[in-house]
C-alpha positions in Angstrom: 42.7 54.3 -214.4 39.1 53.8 -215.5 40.2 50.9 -218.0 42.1 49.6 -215.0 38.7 49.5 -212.6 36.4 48.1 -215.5 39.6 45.4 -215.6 39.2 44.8 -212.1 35.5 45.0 -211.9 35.4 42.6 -214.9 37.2 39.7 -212.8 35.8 40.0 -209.8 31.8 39.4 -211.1 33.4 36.5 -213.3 31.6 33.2 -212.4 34.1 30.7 -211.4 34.0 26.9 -211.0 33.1 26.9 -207.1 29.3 26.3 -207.5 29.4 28.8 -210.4 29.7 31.2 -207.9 31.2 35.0 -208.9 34.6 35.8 -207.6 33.8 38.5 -205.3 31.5 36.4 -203.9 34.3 33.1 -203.2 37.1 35.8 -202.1 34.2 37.2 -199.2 33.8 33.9 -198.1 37.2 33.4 -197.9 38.0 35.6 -195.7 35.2 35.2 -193.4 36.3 32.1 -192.8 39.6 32.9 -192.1 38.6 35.7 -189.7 36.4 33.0 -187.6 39.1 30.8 -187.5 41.7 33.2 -185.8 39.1 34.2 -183.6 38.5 30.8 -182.5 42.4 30.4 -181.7 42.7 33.3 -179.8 39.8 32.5 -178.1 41.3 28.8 -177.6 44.8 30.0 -176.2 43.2 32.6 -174.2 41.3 30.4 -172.5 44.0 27.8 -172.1 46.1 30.1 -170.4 43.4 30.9 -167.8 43.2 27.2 -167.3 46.8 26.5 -166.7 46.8 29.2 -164.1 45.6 28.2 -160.9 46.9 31.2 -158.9 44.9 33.5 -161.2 41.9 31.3 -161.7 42.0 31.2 -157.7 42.2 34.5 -156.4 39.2 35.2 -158.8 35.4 33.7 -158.8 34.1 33.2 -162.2 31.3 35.3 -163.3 29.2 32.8 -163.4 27.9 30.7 -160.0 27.6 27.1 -161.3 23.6 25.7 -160.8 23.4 22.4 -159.0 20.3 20.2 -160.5 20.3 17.8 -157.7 17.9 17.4 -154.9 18.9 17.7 -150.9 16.5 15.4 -148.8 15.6 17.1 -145.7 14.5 15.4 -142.7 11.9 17.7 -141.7 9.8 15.9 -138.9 11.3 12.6 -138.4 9.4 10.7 -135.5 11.9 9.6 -133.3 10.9 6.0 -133.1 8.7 5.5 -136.6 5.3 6.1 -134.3 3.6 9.3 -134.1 1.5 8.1 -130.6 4.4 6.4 -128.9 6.7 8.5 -126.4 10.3 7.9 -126.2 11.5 8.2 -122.4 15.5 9.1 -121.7 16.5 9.1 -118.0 12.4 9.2 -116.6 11.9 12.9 -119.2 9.9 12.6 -121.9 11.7 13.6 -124.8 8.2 14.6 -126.7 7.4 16.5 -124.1 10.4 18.3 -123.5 10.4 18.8 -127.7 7.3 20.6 -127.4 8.1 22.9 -124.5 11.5 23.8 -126.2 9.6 24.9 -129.5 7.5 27.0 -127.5 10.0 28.4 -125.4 11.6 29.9 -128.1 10.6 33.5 -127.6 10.7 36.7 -129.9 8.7 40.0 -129.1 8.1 41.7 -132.1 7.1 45.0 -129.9 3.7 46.3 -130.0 0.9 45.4 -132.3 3.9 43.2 -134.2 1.6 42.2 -137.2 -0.5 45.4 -137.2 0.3 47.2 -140.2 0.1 51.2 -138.9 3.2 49.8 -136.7 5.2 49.4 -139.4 5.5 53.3 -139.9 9.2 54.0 -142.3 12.4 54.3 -140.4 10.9 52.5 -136.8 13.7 50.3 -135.0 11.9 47.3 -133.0 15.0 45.7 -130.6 18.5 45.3 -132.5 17.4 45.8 -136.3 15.2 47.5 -138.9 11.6 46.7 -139.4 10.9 46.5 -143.1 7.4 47.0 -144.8 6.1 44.6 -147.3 5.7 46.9 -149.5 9.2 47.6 -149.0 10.8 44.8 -149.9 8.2 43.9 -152.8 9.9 47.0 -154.1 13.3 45.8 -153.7 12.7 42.5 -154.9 10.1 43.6 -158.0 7.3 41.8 -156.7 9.6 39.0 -156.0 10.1 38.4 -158.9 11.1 34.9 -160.2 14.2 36.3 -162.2 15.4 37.3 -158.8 15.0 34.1 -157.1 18.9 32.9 -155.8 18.0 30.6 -153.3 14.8 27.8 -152.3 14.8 25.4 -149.5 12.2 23.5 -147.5 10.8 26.6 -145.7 11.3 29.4 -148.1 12.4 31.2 -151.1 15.6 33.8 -151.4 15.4 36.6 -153.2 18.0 39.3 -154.3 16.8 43.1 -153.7 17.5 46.6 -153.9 16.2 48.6 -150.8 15.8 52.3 -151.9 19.3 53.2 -150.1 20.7 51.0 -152.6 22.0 48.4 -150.6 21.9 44.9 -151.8 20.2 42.2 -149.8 19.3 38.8 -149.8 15.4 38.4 -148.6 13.7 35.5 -147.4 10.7 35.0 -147.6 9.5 32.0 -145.3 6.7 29.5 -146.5 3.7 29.6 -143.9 3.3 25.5 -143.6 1.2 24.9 -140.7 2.9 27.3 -138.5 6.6 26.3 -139.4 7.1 30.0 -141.0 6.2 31.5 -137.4 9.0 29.5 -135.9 11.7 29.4 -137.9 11.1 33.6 -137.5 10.9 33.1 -134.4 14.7 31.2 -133.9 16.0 33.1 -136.6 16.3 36.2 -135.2 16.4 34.8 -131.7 19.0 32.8 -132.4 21.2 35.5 -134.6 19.4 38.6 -134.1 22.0 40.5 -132.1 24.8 38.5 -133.5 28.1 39.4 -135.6 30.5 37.9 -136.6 32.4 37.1 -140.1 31.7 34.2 -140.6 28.0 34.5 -140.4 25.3 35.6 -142.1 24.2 38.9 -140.9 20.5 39.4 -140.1 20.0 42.6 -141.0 16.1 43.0 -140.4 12.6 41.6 -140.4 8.9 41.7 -141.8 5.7 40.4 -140.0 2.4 42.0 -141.7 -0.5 39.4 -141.4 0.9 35.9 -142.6 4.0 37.0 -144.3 7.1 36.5 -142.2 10.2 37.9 -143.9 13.9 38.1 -142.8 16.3 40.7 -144.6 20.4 39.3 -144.1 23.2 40.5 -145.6 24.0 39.6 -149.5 26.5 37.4 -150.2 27.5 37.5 -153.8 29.2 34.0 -154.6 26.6 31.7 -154.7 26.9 28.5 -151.7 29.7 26.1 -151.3 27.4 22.9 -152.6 27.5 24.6 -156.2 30.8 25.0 -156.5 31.7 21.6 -155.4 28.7 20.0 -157.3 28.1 22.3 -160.2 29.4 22.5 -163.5 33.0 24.3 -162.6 35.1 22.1 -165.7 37.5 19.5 -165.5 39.6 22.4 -163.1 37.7 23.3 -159.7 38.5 27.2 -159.2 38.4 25.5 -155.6 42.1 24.9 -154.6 43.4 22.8 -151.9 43.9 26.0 -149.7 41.0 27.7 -150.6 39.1 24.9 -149.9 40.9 24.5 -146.3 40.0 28.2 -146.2 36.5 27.4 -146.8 36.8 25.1 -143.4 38.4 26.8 -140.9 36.2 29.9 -141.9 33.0 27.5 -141.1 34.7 26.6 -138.1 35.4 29.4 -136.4 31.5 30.6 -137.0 30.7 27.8 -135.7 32.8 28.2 -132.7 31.4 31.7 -131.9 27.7 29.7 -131.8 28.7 27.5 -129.4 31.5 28.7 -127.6 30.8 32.4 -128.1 27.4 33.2 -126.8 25.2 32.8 -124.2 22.9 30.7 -124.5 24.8 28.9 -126.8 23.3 28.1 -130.3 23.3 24.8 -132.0 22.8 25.2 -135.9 21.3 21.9 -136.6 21.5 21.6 -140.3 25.4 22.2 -141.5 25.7 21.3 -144.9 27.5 23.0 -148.1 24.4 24.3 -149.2 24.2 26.7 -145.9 27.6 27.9 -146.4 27.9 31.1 -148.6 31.3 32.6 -150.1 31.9 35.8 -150.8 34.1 37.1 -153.7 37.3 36.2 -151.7 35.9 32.8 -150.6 35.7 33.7 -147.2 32.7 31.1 -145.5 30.1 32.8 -143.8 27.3 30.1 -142.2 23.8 30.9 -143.2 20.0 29.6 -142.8 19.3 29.2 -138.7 15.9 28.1 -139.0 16.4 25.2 -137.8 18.8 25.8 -134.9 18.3 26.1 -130.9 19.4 27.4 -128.1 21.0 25.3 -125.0 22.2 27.3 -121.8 25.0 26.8 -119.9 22.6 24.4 -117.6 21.3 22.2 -119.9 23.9 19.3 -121.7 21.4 18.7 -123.9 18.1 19.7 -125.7 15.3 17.3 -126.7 13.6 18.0 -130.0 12.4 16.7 -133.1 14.8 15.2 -135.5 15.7 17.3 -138.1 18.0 18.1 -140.7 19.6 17.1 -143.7 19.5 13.1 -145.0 23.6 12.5 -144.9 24.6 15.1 -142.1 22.7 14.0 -138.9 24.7 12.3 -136.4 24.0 8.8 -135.3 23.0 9.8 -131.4 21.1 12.6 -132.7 19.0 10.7 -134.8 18.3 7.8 -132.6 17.5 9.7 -129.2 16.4 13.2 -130.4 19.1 14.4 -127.9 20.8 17.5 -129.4 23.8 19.1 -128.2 26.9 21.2 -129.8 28.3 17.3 -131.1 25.7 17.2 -133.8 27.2 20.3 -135.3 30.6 18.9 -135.1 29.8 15.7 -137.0 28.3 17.8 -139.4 31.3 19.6 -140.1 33.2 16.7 -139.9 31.0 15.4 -142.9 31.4 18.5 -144.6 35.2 18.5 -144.8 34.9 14.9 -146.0 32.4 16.6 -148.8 35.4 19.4 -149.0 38.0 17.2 -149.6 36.3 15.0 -152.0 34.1 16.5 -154.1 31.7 14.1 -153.2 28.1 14.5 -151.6 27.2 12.6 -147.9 24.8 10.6 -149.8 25.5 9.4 -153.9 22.9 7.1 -155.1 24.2 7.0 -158.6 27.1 5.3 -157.4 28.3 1.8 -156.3 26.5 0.5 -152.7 30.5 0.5 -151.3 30.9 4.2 -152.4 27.3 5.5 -152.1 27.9 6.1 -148.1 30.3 9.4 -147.8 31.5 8.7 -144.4 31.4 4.4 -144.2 33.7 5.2 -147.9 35.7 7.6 -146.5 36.5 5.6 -143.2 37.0 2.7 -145.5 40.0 4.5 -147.7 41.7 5.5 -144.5 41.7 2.0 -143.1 43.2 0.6 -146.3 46.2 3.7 -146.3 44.5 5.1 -149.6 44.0 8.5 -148.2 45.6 10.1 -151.1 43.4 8.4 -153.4 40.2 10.8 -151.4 41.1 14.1 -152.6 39.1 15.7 -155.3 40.5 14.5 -158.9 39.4 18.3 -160.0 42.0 19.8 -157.7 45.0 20.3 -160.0 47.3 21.0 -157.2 47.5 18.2 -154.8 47.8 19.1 -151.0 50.9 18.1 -149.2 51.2 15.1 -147.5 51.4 17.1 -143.7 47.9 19.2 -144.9 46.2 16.0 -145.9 47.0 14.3 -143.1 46.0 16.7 -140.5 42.5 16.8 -142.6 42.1 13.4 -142.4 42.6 13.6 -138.9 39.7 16.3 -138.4 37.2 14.2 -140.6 37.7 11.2 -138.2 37.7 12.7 -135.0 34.6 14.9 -136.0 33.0 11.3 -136.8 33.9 9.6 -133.4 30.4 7.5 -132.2 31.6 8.9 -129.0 30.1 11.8 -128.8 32.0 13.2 -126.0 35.5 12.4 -127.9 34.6 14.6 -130.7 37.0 18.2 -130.1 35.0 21.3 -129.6 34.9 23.4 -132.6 37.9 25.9 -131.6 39.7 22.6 -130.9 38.8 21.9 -134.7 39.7 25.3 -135.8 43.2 25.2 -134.1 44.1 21.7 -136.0 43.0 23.2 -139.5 44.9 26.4 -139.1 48.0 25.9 -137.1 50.7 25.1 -140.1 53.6 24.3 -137.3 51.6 21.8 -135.8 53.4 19.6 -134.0 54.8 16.3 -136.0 56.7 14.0 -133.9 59.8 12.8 -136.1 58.5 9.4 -137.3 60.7 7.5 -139.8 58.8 5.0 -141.9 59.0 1.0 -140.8 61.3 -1.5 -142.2 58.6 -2.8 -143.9 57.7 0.4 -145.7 54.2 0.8 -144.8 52.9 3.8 -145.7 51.6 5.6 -142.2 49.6 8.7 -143.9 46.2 6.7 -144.9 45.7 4.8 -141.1 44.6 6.8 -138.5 46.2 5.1 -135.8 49.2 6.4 -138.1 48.4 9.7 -138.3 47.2 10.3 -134.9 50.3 8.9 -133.7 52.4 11.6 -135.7 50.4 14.5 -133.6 51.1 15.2 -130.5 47.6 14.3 -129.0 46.7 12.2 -125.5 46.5 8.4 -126.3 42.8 8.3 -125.8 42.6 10.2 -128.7 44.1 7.9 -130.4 42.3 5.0 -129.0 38.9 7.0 -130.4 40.1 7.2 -133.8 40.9 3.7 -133.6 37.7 2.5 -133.0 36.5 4.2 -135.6 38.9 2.7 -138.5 37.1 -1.0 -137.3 33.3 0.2 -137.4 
């Protein structure tokens, strides 16, 4: 035995002709190698199988929430005619006027001594929700911290906390720029204070000490729609045809409850996929009212400032400054083109035909390409019926006609009802396809002819 083990000893420090390197040393080397290489084709198959399965890359979000690098323009103060001293007049009312005194009508009473700090004694409900301490929440958010930073936009910064219960939260903390913080606080929890629904994002309380103005909403843990449409998700979107129709009637129906829902009704003013959260199951829920108002029962219209997002606003809207429920519909329609595209309302790194979401989109339809508009990252194409009844959303959402657009629940009822109604059409001799023109595919619902008439219009603008 020990002559055997000087034997084998002996060969394995021999120096061998592989950079005069000893055998012991060559046969380690070996089998490192081939250790890294079968882990790299397990690795390989594993994840090859993951990315051949679409039902079980579907019903589960990755780990990761994709970052998006691009910049949203917001239209923050747009002066409705380019001139800061000259008044635009609408039916003898000044609209600058009327702007003003809707701004300051927009009331919240934060109780007594709101911004006095011995008010804010631990446990105190003010109205319909909790009134949080700034120390508080700079506990549950470390100082807000920049490693806990999941959200920035125009007039503030999101962070993720911990509140001592352990409940997680999303806080935002609201940039004080010339007084802007104090009303977007103000028509935030004006606006959503005492609402609740599913598809919005709860408010779950507030923080006024001195300048800061903080709001406290629910968390919702899967990132925004815009970075999963925009981000790095792979050559596969995780976002399928259904969930994605999933994604819209969800927005839908909370937009619904805001308009048709409550009284006064609410106008959001700034839909866009950034202000759309998912949760786990990629249920929608709309966030970020800061910029929305309120419009009773009385009033067909509010006058206001234009603002919003570069790529969302609707034509009327951004001409007049005359807001109603129709801008949020356009919106939406807009965001279902962005849905069922992959695209964003405005691309400047593409071709001046293509850089114009809805003038390109409206373009494809006219020229029966309507299959050529859905996302090239969706593995599983929709079905002729589904596309065409999305189609048939995004252009009657669009309608210049403000008063031809559908209400929201309208909207909802046309993305969800699978049996809609499809008259029995056979194709022409000709064999034009009638899925990409909308005269086409309104004719195949069972809608009133001026609806049809509407959507025609829009094919020739």
């Amino acid at each position: 035995m020990s002559t055997f083990s000087n034997f084998a000893l002996h060969e394995l420090t021999r120096t061998t002709p592989l950079l005069g390197l000893q055998l012991y040393i060559v046969v380690f080397v070996f089998l490192f190698i081939f250790v890294v290489l079968v882990l790299l084709i397990f690795l390989c198959i594993r994840r090859n199988r993951r990315s051949t399965n679409p039902s079980t890359r579907a019903s589960q979000s990755s780990g990761v929430i994709p970052l998006v690098s691009k910049e949203i323009v917001e239209i923050e103060a747009l002066d409705l005619l380019g001139i800061e001293e000259k008044k635009l007049k609408v039916e003898g009312h000044d609209l600058r006027k009327e702007a003003e005194a809707e701004e300051i009508n927009v009331g919240f009473s934060r109780g007594k001594k709101g911004s006095d700090e011995s008010d804010n004694v631990d446990g105190l409900k003010m109205g319909w929700g909790r009134w949080y301490s700034l120390a508080e929440l700079k506990l549950a958010t470390r100082g807000f911290a920049d490693e806990n930073v999941i959200g920035e936009g125009g007039y503030g910064i999101v962070y993720r906390g911990i509140l001592q219960d352990g409940s997680v939260v999303a806080v935002k903390k609201l940039l004080n720029n010339k007084g802007q913080a104090e009303k977007e606080f103000k028509v935030e929890v004006e606006a959503i204070g005492r609402v609740k629904h599913k598809n919005l994002v709860g408010l779950i309380g507030y923080c006024a000490e001195g300048a800061q103005r903080i709001l406290v909403y629910e968390y919702v843990e899967n990132g925004n729609l815009e970075q999963w449409l925009h981000g790095e998700v792979g050559p596969a979107s995780p976002l399928t045809w259904d969930i994605r129709m999933r994604i819209a009637i969800g927005t839908a129906k909370g937009l619904a409850y805001l308009h048709e829902g409550l009284e006064p009704k609410v106008v959001h003013r700034d839909v866009k996929s950034s202000n759309i959260l998912l949760d786990k199951r990629w249920n929608a829920k709309v966030s970020d009212f800061g910029l929305a108002k309120l419009l009773g029962s009385e009033k067909s219209y509010v006058s206001t400032r234009v603002m919003g997002t570069f790529g969302y606003v609707s034509p009327e809207y951004a001409s007049t400054g005359m807001l109603n429920e129709g801008n949020d519909v356009y919106s939406f329609g807009v965001l279902l083109m962005e849905i069922i595209t992959g695209r964003s309302p405005i691309d400047y790194s593409r071709s001046p035909a293509e850089m114009n979401l809805v003038d390109w989109f409206k373009g494809m339809v006219a020229s029966r390409r309507g299959d050529e508009l859905v996302d090239p990252s969706i593995e599983i194409k929709p079905s002729p019926r589904s596309l065409k009844r999305a189609l048939l959303v995004c252009l009657r959402c669009i309608d210049m006609d403000v008063c031809k657009r559908p209400k929201m629940s309208q909207i909802v009822h046309m993305l969800e009802a699978d049996d809609f109604p499809f008259r029995s059409e056979l194709r022409t001799a000709r064999g034009k396809d009638p899925v990409a023109s909308p005269t086409a595919i309104c004719s195949k619902l069972s809608y009133p002819p001026k609806h049809v008439e509407s959507v025609e219009r829009t094919r020739w603008r």
